[in-house]
N, C-alpha and C positions, 0 to 999 in steps of 0.2 A: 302516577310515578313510573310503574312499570311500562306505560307504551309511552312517556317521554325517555325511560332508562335505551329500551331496545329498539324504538322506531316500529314498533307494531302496532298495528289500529287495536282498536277498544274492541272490534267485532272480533276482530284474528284473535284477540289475546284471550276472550270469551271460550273460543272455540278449541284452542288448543292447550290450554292451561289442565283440564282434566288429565291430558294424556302427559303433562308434565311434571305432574307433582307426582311422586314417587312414594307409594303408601308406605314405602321401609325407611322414611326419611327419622322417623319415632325410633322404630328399632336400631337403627345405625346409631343412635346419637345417646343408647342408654348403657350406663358405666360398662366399661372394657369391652362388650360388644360390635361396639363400633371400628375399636383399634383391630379386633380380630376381621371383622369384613375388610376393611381397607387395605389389611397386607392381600387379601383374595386378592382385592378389585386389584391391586400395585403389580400383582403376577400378572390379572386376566390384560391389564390394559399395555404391560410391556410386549407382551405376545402379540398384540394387536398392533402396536407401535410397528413389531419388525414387521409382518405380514401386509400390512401398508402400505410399509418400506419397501417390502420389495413390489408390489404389485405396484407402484412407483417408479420403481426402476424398469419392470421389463415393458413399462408403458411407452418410453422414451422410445425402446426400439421399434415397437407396435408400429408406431403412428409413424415410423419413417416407413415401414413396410405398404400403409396402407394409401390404397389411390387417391391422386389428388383430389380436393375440393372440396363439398360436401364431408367425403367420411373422414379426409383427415384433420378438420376444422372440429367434426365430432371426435375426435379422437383426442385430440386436443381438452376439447372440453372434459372429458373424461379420464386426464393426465388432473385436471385443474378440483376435478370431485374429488381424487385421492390424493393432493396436495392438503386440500382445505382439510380431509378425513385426518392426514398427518400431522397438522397442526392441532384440531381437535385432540386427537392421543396423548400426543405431546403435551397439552395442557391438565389431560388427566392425570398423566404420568409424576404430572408435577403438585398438582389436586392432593392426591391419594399419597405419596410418598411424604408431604407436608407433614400430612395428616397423619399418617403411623408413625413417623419418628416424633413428631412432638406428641403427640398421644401417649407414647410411651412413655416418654420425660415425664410428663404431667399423669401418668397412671396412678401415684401413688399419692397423687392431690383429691383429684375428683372422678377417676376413674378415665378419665379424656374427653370427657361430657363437652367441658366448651370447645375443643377443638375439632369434636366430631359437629355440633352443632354449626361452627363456622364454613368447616367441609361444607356440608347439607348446601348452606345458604350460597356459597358459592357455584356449587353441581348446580341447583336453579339456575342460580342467574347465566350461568353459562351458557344452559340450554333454553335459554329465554332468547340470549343474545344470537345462536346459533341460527334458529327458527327466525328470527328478525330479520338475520343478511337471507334464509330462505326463499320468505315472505319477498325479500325487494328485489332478491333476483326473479321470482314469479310475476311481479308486477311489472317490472322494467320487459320482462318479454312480451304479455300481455300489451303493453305499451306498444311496443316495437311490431307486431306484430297486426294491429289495431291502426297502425298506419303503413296497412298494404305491404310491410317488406316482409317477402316471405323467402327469404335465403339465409346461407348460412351464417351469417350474423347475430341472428337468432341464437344459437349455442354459447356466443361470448354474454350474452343475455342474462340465460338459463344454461349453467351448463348439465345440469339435470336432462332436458331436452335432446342433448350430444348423448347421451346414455340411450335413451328411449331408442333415439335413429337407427345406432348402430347396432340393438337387439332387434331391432324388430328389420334389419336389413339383410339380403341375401350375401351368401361369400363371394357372388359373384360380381356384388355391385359395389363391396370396398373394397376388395384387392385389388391392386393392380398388376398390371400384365396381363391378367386374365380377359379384356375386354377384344384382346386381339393375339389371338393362337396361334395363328397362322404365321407369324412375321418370327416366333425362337423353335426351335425344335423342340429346345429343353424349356419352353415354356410349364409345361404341368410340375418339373421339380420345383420350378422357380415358383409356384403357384403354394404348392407344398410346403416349402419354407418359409413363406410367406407366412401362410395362416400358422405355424408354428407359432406366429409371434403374436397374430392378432387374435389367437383363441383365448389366452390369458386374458387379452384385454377385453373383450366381450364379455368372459364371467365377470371379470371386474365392474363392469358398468351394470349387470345384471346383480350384483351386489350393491350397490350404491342406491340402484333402482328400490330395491328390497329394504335398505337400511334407511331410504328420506323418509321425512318427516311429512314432505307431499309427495301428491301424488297426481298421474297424468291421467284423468279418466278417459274414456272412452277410446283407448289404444286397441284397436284388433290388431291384435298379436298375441300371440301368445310363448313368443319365444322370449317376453320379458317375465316370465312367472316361474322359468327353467333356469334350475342352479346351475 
């Protein structure tokens, strides 16, 4: 049921199910306890909503800053990791605030047992469904990449992949202007405010990196391990 629910094979869903079930899903769901964590979770997840938000926003400018091709198709990609991240919050945001308003109606029934329980069941399947579109964006690059095309097409793929590139990429090989010094005077300010825009977005992708649920082995780099 579950890998006809989310489109994950029998093997993935073996493999990742440990790391999905949430051992406080018992204690979130026993009388008023629950209504108490979910106003937490309702604070921690609108904070995350806006910090998204903006790392969302100054992404747009990012990726006009950076050099054509390659880093801005990854940069792109990496506009599209903290789109999906925003839609994720926004679903929590919507999760959890269910959850402690009608919790609280019903406190005085059963403590909020059934609707912390139905929370629960839903935070699953969420992250069931999440890991799912993961898993198919993993596959579809595998794919793509399995038949010889090794450009940046690849990143609409995986955009996981657009994250990797541009950590583990020098500043001199996304920015542009920099590739030719010679032709402004005021090239090095313009290089300056450049990466003004594109350092934000590297951490971001360097969080995205840190927050998948996969992961790209064998990357020597080690500028994707730096917060």
């Amino acid at each position: 049921m579950l890998e006809t629910a989310t489109g994950v094979g029998a093997s993935d869903l073996k493999a990742i199910l440990p790391s999905v079930l949430d051992p406080s899903i018992l204690s979130n769901i026993a009388p008023f306890v629950g209504i108490v964590r979910a106003g937490e979770r309702l604070i921690q997840h609108i904070r995350d909503f806006y910090g998204t938000a903006l790392q969302r926003y100054r992404s747009i400018r990012a990726v006009a800053a950076l050099h054509g091709g390659d880093a801005r198709a990854a940069g792109e990609a990496v506009k599209k990791m903290l789109q999906k991240a925003l839609v994720a919050s926004a679903l929590d945001i919507g999760r959890t605030a269910s959850q402690f308003t009608v919790g609280l109606a019903s406190a005085c029934i059963d403590g909020g047992m059934v609707v912390n329980l139905i929370a629960s069941v839903q935070k699953l399947i969420q992250r069931l469904v999440l890991i799912g579109l993961d898993i198919s964006e993993r596959d579809a690059a595998m794919t793509y990449l399995r038949n010889g095309q090794f450009d940046r097409g690849v990143f609409e793929k995986s955009p996981l992949l657009g994250c990797y590139y541009l950590t583990c990429s020098n500043t001199s090989d996304i920015v542009g202007l920099l590739a030719a010094p010679g032709g402004d005077e005021d090239w090095m300010s313009k290089v300056e405010k450049s990466k003004k825009y594109i350092d934000p977005l590297l951490a971001s992708a360097r969080e995205q990196i840190q927050k998948s649920r996969l992961e790209v082995v064998g990357i020597p780099c080690g500028l994707v391990k730096a917060a």
